[in-house]
N, C-alpha and C positions, 0 to 999 in steps of 0.2 A: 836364835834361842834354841834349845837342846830338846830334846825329846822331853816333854814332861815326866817327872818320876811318878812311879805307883804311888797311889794314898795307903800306907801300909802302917801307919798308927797301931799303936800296942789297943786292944779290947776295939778293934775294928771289924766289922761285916762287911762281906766280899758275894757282890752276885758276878760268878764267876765263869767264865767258857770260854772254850778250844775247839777249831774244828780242823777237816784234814786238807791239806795243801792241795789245791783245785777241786776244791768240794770232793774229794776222795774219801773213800770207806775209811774210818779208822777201826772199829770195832767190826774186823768180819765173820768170827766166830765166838760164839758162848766164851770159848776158854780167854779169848782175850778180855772180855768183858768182868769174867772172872780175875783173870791180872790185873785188870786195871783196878778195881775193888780192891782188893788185896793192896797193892801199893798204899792206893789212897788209904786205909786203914794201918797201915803199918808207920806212913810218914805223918799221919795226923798225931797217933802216940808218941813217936819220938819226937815231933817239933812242939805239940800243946797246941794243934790246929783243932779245932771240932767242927765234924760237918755234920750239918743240920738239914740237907736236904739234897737231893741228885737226880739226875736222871741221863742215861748214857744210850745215846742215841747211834744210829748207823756211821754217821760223817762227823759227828762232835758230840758236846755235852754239858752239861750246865750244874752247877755245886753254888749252894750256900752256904758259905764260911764265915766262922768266927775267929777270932788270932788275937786271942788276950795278950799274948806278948811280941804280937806283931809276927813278921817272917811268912806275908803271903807269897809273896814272890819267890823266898827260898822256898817254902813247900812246893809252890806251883812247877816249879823249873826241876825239880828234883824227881815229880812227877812223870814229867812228860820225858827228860831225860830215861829214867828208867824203864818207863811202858814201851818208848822207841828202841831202847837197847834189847830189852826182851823179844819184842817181836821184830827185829829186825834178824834178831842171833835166831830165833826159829824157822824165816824164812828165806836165810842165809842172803839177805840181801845190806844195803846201808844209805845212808840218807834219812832224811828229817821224815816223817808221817804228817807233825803238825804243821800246821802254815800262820808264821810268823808271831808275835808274842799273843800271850793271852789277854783278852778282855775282860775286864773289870769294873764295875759299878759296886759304890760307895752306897751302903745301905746302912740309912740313918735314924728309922723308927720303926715299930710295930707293927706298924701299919705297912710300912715299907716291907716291912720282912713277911708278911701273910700276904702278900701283892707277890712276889717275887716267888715265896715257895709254889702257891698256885700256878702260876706261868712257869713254872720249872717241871709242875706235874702235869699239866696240860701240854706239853711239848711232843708226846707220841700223837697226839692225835690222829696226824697226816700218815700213822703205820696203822692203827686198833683201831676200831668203833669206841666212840666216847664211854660206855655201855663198860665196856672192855679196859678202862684207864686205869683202874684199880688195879687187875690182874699181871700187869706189866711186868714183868720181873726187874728190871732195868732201871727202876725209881723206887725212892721211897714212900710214892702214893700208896701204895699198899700196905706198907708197913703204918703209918698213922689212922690207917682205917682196920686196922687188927685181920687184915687179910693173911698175911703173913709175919715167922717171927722177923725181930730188928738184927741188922747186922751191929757185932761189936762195935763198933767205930761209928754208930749214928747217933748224937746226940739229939732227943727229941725235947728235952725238958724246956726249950723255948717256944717249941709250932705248937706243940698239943696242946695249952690253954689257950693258945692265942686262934686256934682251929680247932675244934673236937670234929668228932667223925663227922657229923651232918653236915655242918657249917661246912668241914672241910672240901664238900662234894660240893657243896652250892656256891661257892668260890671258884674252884676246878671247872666247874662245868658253865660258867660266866666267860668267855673269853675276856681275854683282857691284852688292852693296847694302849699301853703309861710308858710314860717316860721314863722311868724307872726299870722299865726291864728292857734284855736286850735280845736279838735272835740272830741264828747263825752267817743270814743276809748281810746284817751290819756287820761282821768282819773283813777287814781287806787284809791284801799282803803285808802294809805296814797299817797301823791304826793314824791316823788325819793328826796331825799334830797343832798346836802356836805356829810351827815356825809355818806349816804350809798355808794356814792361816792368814800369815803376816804377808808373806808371799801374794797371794791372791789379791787381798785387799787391796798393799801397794799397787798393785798394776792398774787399779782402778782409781784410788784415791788417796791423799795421803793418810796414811795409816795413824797420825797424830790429831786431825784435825776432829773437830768434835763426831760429824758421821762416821768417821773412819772408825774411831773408837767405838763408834756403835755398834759397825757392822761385824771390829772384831768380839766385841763380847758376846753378838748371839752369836755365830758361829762358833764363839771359843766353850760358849757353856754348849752349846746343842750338840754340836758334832765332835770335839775335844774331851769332856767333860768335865773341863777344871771345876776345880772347887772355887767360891768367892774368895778365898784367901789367894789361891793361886791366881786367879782374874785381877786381884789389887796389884798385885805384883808384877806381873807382867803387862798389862795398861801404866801402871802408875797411881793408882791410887791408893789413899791413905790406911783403909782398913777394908777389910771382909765386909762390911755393913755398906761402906762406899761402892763395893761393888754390886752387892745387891740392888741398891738405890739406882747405882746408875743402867743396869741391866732393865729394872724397871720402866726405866724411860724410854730405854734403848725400845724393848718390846711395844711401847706406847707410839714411840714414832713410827715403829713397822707398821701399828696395826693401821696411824692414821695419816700415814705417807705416800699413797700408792707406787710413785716412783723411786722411793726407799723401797718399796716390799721388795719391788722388782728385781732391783739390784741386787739384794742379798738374797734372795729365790734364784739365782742364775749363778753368784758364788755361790752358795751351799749345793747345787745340784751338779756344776764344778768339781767342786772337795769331792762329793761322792764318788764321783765319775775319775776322781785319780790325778783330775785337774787335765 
């Protein structure tokens, strides 16, 4: 099986990051920081992307995007293509900054999207005193708490009912560890695919047989992130619903299998590790 394709659906939410090829600086001075802004504001206009939330960190960076008419990947690639040629052409060098495609989670509720902006504002912590999150110039934490003005290019008219300034602080200052979001750790050289999935499994079991199927669908939703549509498909079953149902199980016999747990605690720690 092929690399899975991005979930790039027209009026889709994108929590979205990049960081730099062996945990490298991507952003080492102000003015790149500034280029990079710039780009992002320039390619959201002319694609119909609107970002709703940032924060541009040392070694990488995280955005929350909307893509009413779809085209995150051609924004995203368009991106990094252009911040790379920029500062490459100023420091007279050439080669990649970033390391390997961007990661991407499917943000699918409200609830999703004030879960995600929070972990996106809270992301300097480990630079600023908590105290200090607000003042960051580098996110738009500050911009939704009327610290400073908004950049052209920040659509706010989704977070600010969904967070007002109070709320938005006692969100931010909650840490938070959901499945739903992601952090710079979880990126490898290539993102864990189905196919290394399928891989894995088979060496252990047959990959058809009712565990098999099991141990591919937690691995495939946990560390893959297929969507249930994409799960019916590549298992074999009939609908998106089917896949749900059967992840269900799946989850059920982990919890109450001990020598099932095992086995897929040693492949997913596996995957991580690069296989």
């Amino acid at each position: 099986m092929t690399r899975p394709l991005r979930i790039d659906e027209p009026d889709g939410w994108h929590h979205v990051m990049n960081r730099g090829i062996d945990h490298a600086i991507v952003f080492a001075h102000d003015r790149d920081r500034v280029t990079f802004e710039k780009l992002m504001g320039r390619l959201a206009d002319e694609l119909g992307i609107e970002i709703h939330a940032y924060c541009l960190m040392g070694t990488h960076y995280h955005l929350l995007l909307h893509c009413p008419g779809g085209g995150l990947s051609t924004f995203m690639q368009q991106l990094s293509s252009s911040y790379t040629r920029i500062v490459n052409e100023r420091l007279g060098r050439d080669g990649p900054i970033f390391r390997g495609r961007f990661h991407s989670v499917p943000v699918r509720s409200e609830l999703q999207i004030a879960r995600t902006v929070a972990y996106i504002h809270r992301n300097p912590i480990d630079l600023v005193p908590e105290a200090a999150l607000e003042t960051y110039r580098w996110s738009s934490y500050g911009v939704y708490l009327d610290r400073r003005s908004a950049p052209p290019w920040l659509t706010r008219s989704t977070v600010e009912p969904l967070l007002p300034p109070e709320l938005h602080r006692q969100v931010v200052g909650e840490p938070l560890e959901d499945a739903d979001t992601i952090s710079a750790d979880t990126i490898s050289a290539d993102a864990i695919t189905a196919d290394d999935v399928d891989a894995i499994v088979a060496a252990r079991i047959d990959p058809r047989c009712p565990d098999g199927k099991r141990m591919r669908l937690l691995l495939g939703f946990e560390l893959v992130g297929l969507t249930a549509a994409d799960a019916a498909d590549w298992i074999g079953l009939t609908s998106a619903g089917a896949a749900r149902t059967a992840l269900a199980r799946a989850r059920s016999a982990r919890r109450n299998d001990v020598a099932f747990d095992a086995v897929v605690a040693r492949l997913e720690a596996r995957l991580r590790a690069g296989m």
